[in-house]
C-alpha positions as a Markdown table, in Angstrom:
| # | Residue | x | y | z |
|---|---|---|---|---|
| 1 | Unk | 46.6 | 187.3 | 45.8 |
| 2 | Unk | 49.1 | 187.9 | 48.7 |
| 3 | Unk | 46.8 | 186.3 | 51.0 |
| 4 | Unk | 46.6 | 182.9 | 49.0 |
| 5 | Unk | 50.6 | 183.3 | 48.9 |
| 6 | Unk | 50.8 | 184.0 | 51.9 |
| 7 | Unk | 49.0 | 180.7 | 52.8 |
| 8 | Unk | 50.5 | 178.4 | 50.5 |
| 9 | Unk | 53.2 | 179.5 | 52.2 |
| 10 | Unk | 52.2 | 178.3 | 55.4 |
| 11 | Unk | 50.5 | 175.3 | 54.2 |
| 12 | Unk | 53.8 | 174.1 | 52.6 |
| 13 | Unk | 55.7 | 174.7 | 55.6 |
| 14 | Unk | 53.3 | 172.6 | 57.6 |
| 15 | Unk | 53.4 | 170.2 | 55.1 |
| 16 | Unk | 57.6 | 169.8 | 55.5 |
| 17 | Unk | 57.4 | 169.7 | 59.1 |
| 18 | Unk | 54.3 | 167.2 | 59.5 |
| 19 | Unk | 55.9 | 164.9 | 57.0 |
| 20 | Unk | 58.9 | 164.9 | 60.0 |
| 21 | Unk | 56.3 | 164.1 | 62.8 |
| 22 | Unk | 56.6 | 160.5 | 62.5 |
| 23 | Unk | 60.5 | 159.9 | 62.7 |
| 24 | Unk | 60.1 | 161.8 | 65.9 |
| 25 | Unk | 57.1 | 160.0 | 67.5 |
| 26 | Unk | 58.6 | 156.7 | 66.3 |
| 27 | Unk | 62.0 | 157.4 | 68.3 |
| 28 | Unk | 60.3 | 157.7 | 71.5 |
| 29 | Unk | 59.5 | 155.1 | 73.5 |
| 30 | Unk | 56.7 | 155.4 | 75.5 |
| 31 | Unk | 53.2 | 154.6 | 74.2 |
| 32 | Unk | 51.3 | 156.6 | 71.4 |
| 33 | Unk | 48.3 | 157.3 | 73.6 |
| 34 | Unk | 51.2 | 159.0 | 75.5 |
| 35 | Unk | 52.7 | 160.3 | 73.5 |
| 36 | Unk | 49.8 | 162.3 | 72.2 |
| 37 | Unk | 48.5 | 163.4 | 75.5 |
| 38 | Unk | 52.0 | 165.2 | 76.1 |
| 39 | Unk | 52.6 | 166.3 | 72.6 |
| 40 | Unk | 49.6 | 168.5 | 73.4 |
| 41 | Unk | 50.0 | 169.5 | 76.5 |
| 42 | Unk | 53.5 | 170.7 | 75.8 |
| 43 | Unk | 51.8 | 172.6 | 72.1 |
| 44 | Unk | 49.3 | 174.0 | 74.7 |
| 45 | Unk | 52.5 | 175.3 | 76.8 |
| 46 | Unk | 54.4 | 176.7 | 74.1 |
| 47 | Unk | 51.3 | 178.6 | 72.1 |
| 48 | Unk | 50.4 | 179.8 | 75.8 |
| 49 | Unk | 53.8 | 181.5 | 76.0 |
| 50 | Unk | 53.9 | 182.9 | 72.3 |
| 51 | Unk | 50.6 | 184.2 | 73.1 |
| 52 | Unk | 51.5 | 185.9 | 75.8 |
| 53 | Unk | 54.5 | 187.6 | 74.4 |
| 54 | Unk | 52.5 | 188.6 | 71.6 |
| 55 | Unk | 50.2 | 190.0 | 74.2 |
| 56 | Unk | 47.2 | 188.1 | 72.7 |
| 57 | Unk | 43.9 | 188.4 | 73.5 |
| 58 | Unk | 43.0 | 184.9 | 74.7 |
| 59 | Unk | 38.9 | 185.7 | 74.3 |
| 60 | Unk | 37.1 | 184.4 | 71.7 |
| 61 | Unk | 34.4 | 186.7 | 70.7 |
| 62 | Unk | 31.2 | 184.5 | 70.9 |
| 63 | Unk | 30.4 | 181.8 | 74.0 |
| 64 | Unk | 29.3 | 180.1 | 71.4 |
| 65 | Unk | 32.8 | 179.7 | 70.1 |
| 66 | Unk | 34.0 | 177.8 | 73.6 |
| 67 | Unk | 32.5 | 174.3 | 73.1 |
| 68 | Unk | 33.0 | 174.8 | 69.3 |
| 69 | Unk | 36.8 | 174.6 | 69.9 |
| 70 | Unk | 36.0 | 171.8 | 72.2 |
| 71 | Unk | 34.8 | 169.8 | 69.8 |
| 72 | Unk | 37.5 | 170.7 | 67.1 |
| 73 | Unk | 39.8 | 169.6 | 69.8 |
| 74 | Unk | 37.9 | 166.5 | 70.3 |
| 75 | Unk | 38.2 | 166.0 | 66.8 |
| 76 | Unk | 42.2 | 166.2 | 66.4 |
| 77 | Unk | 42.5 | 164.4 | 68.9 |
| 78 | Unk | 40.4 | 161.4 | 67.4 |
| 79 | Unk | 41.6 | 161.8 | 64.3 |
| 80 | Unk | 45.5 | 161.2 | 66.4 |
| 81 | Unk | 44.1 | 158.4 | 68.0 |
| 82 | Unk | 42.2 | 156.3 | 65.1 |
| 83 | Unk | 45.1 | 157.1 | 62.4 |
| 84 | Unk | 47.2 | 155.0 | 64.6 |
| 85 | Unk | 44.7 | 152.6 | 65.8 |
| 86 | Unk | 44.5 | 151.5 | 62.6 |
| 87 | Unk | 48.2 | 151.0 | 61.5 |
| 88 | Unk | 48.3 | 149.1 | 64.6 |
| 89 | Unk | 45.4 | 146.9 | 63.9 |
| 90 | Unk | 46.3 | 146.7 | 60.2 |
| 91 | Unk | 49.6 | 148.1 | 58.7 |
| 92 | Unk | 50.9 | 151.2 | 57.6 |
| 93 | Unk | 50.2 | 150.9 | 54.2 |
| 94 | Unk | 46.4 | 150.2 | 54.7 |
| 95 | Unk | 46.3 | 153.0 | 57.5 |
| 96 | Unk | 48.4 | 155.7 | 55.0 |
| 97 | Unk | 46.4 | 154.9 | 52.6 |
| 98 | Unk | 42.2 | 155.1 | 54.0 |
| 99 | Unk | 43.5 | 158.7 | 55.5 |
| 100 | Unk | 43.9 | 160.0 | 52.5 |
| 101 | Unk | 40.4 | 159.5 | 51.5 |
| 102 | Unk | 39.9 | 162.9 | 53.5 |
| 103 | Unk | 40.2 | 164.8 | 50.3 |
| 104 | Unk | 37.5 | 163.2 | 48.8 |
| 105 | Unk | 35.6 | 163.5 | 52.0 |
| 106 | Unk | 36.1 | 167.4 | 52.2 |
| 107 | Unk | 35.1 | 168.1 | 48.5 |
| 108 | Unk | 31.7 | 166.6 | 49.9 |
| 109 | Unk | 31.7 | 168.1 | 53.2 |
| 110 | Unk | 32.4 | 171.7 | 51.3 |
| 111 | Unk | 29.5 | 171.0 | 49.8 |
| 112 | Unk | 27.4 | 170.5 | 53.0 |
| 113 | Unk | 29.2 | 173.4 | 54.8 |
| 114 | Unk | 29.7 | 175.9 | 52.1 |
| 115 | Unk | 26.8 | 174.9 | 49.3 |
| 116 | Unk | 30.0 | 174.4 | 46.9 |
| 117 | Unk | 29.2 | 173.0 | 43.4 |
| 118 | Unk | 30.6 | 169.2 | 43.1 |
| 119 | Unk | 33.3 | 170.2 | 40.2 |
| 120 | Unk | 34.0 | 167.2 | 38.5 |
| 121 | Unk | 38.0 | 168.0 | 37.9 |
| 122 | Unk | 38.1 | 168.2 | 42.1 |
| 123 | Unk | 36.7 | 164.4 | 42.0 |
| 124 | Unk | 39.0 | 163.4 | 40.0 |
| 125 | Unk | 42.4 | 165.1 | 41.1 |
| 126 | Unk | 41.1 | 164.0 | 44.5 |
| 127 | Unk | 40.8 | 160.4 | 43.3 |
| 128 | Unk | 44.1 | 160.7 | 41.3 |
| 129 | Unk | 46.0 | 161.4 | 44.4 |
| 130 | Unk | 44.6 | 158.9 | 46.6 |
| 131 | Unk | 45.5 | 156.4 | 43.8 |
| 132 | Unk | 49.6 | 158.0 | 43.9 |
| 133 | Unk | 49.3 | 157.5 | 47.8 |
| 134 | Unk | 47.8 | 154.3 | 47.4 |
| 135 | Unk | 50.7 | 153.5 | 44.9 |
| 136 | Unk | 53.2 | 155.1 | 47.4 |
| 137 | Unk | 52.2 | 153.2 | 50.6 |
| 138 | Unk | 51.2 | 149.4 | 48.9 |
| 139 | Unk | 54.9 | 149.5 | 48.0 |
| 140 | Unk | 56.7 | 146.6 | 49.4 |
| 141 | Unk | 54.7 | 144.6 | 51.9 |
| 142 | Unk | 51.2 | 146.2 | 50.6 |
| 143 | Unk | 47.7 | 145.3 | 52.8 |
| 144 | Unk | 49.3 | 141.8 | 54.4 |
| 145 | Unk | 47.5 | 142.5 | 57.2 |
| 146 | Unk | 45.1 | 144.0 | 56.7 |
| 147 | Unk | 41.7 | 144.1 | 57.7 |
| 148 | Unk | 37.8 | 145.3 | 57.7 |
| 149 | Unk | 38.2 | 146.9 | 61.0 |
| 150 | Unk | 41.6 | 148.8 | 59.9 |
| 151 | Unk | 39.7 | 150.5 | 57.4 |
| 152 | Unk | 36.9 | 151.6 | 58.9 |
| 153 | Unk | 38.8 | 153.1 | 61.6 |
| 154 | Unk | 41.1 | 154.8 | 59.0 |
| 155 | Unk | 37.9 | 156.2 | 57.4 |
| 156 | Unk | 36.7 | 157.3 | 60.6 |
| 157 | Unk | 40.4 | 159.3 | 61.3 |
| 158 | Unk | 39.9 | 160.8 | 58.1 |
| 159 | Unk | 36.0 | 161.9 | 58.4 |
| 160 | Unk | 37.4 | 163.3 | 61.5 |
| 161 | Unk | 40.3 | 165.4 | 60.1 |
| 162 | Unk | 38.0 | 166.6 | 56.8 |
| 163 | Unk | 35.4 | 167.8 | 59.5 |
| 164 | Unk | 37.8 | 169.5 | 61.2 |
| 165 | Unk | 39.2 | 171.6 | 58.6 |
| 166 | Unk | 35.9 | 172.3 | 56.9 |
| 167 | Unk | 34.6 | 173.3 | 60.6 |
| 168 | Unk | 37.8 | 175.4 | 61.3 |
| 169 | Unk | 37.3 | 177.5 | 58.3 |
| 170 | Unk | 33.8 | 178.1 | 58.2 |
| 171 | Unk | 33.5 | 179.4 | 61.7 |
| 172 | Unk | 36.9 | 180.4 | 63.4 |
| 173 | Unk | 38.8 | 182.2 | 60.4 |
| 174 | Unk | 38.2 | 185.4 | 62.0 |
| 175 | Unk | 41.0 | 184.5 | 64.9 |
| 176 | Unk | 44.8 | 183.8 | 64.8 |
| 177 | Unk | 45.3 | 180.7 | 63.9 |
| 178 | Unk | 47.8 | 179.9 | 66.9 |
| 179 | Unk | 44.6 | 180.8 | 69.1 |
| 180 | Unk | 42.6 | 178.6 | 67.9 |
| 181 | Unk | 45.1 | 175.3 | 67.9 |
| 182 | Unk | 45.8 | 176.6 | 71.4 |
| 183 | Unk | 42.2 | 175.6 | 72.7 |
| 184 | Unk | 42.6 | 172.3 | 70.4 |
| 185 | Unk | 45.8 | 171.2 | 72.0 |
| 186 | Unk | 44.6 | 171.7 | 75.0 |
| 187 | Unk | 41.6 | 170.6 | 75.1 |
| 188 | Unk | 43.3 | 167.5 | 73.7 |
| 189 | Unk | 45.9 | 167.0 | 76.7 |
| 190 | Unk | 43.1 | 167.8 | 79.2 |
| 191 | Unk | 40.9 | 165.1 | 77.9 |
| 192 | Unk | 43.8 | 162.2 | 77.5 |
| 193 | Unk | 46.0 | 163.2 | 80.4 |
| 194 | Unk | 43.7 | 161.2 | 82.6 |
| 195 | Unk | 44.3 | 158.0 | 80.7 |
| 196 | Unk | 47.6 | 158.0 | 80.1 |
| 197 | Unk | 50.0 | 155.2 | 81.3 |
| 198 | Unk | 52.5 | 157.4 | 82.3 |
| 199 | Unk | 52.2 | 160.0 | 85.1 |
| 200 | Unk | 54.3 | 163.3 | 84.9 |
| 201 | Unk | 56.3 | 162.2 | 87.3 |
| 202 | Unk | 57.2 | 159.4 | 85.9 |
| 203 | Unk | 57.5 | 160.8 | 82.0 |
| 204 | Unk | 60.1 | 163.2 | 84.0 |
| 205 | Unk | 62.8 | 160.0 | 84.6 |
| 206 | Unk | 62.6 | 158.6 | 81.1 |
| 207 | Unk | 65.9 | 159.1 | 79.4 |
| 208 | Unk | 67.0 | 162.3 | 78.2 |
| 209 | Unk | 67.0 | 161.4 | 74.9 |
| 210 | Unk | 62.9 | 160.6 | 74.9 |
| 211 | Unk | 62.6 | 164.1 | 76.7 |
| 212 | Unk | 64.0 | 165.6 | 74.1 |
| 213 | Unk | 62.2 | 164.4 | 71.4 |
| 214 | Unk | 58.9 | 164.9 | 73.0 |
| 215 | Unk | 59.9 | 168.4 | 73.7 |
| 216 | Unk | 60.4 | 168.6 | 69.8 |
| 217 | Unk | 57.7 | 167.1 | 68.9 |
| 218 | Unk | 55.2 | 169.0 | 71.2 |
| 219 | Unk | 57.1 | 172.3 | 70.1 |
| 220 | Unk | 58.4 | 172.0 | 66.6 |
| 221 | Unk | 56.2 | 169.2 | 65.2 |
| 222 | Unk | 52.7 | 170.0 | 66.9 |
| 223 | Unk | 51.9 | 173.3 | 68.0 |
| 224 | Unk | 54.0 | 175.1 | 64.4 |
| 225 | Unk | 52.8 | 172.9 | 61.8 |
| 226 | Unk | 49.3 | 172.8 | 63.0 |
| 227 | Unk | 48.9 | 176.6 | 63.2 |
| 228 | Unk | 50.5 | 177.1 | 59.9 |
| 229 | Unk | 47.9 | 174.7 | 58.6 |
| 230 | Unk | 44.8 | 176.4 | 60.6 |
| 231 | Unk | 46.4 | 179.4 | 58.6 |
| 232 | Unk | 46.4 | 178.5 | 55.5 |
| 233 | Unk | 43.0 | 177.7 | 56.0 |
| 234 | Unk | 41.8 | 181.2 | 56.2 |
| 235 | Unk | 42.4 | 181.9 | 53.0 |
| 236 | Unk | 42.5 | 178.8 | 50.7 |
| 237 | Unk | 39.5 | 176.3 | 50.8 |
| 238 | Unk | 39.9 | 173.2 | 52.7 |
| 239 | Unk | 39.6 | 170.7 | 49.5 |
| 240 | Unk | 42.7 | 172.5 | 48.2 |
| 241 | Unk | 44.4 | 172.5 | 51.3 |
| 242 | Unk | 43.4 | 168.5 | 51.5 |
| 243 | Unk | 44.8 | 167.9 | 47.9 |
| 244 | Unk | 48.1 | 169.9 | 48.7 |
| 245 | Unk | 48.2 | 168.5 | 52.1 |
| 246 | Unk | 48.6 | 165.2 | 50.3 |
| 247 | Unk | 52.4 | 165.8 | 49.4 |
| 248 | Unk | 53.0 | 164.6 | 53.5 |
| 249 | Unk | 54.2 | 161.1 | 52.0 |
| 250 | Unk | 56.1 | 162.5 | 49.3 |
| 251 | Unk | 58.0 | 164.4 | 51.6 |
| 252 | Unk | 58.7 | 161.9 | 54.1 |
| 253 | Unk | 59.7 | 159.6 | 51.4 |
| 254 | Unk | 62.6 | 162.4 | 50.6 |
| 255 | Unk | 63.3 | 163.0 | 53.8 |
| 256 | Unk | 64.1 | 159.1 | 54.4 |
| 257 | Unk | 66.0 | 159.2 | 51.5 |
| 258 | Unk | 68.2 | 161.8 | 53.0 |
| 259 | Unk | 68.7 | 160.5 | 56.3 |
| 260 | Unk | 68.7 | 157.0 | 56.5 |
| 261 | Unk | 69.4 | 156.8 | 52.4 |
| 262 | Unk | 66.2 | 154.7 | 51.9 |
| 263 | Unk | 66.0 | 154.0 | 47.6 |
| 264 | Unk | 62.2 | 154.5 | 47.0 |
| 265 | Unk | 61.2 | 151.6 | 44.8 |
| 266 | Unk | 59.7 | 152.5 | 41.0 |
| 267 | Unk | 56.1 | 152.0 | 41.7 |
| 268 | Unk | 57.1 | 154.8 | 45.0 |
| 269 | Unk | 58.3 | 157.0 | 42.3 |
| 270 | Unk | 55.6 | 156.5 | 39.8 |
| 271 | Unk | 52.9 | 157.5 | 43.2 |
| 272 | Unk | 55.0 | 160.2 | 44.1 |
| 273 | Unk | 55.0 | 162.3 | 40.7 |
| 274 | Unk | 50.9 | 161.4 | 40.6 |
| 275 | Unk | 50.7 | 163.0 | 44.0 |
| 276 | Unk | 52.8 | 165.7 | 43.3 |
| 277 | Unk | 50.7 | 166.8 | 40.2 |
| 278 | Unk | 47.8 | 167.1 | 41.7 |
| 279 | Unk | 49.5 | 169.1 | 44.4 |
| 280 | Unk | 50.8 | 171.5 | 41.8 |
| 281 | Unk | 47.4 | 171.9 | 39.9 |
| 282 | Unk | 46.2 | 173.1 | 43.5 |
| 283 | Unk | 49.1 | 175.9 | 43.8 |
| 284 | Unk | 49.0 | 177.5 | 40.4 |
| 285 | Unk | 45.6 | 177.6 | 41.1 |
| 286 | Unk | 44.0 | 176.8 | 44.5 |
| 287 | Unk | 40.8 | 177.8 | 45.4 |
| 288 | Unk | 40.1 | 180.6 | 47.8 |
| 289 | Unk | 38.0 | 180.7 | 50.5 |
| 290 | Unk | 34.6 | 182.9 | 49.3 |
């Protein structure tokens, strides 16, 4: 029981400061392929040094486990790159709301990975929630805009982010989970540092103000949330993480409300509470990782 506590725990506090990622990545202006490339590379830098001070072991204990975390890497990082392909190509709404399909995705991916019974209540809190999401992100403007292409590309972000999660826990829960998003991050920033716009050099004479934020967005807003939310994932199964991991619009819905006083229309409301209840099913009683 302390062990699922102990990862709610982290998986809430992931939740809060994912749900801030966007206001940060928004306020800097360089471009998101960038953006991402340096987020991770400055992750990698700042998990290096926690690891060190921890005095870490930094080998995994199988070869096998090396390109594994290559292709998890390979994998957040798509997932980075196709969620905002397809707000870009589409809107926000539409791309919000085809991510969020990865909950559905995982209960049948647990099933591949793990031989997990189909439960018919995890279909349909899974389909309640993208419905509340739906609800929350069609709000004003809706899909205008959008298009075939946007939601294949948003499906293939969230097929990417379900295998992920499923592959994390089924085969690297025996490691801290800052080591493991260490080799995802930088895997990540080796692989898109090549192609970015922007050399180091040049990142180093935008304004302070970007600087900062990148700094806090790498540090704060990458490398924390995402090994809170690898930790959570060794003890509580990846659908329920999925399901919980679903309150990131609800969040950042209160969090605009607080800062930029932004009134959340009624039919925002109505898909925050569904949202919300199916988050709160999954903490009184998530299911554990066998």
């Amino acid at each position: 029981m302390n062990a699922t506590v102990n990862g709610l725990i982290s998986l809430y506090a992931a939740i809060f400061l994912l749900a801030g990622n966007g206001y940060f990545a928004k306020g800097i202006s360089i471009d998101v392929f960038d953006i991402t490339a340096y987020r991770s590379i400055l992750a990698a830098l700042a998990l290096f040094i926690f690891l060190q001070i921890k005095r870490q072991r930094m080998g995994l204990h199988s070869r096998s486990h090396y390109p594994l975390s290559i292709g998890l890497g390979l994998l957040l990082g798509l997932h980075w790159v196709t969620f905002f392909y397809s707000m870009r190509i589409s809107t926000v709404a539409l791309g919000m709301t085809v991510l969020y399909t990865y909950p559905i995705i995982t209960v049948f991916l647990e099933k591949l990975f793990f031989n997990k019974t189909i439960q018919l209540y995890d279909l349909l809190v899974a389909i309640a929630v993208l419905v509340g999401v739906g609800l929350m992100a069609t709000a004003g403007d809706g899909f205008e805009g959008g298009n075939v292409e946007g939601v294949l590309v948003g499906l293939l972000s969230a097929l990417c982010f379900a295998c992920r999660n499923v592959t994390q826990q089924r085969y690297m829960r025996g490691y801290p989970a800052y080591l493991t998003i260490f080799y995802q991050v930088l895997v990540i920033g080796i692989v898109f540092l090549p192609f970015a716009d922007l050399n180091p050099a040049e990142l180093l004479q935008q304004p302070s103000d970007n600087l900062l934020k990148l700094l806090l967005l790498g540090f704060v807003f990458t490398a924390l949330p995402h090994s809170l939310l690898a930790n959570s994932l060794r003890t509580i199964s990846a659908k329920s993480v999925a399901l919980i991991g679903c309150l990131q619009p609800v969040i950042g819905t209160v969090i605009a409300f607080i800062l930029i006083s932004e009134q959340p229309s009624i039919q925002v409301v109505v898909g925050a509470v569904i949202v919300l209840a199916g988050a709160v099913s999954e903490t009184i009683k998530p299911q554990r990782v066998a």
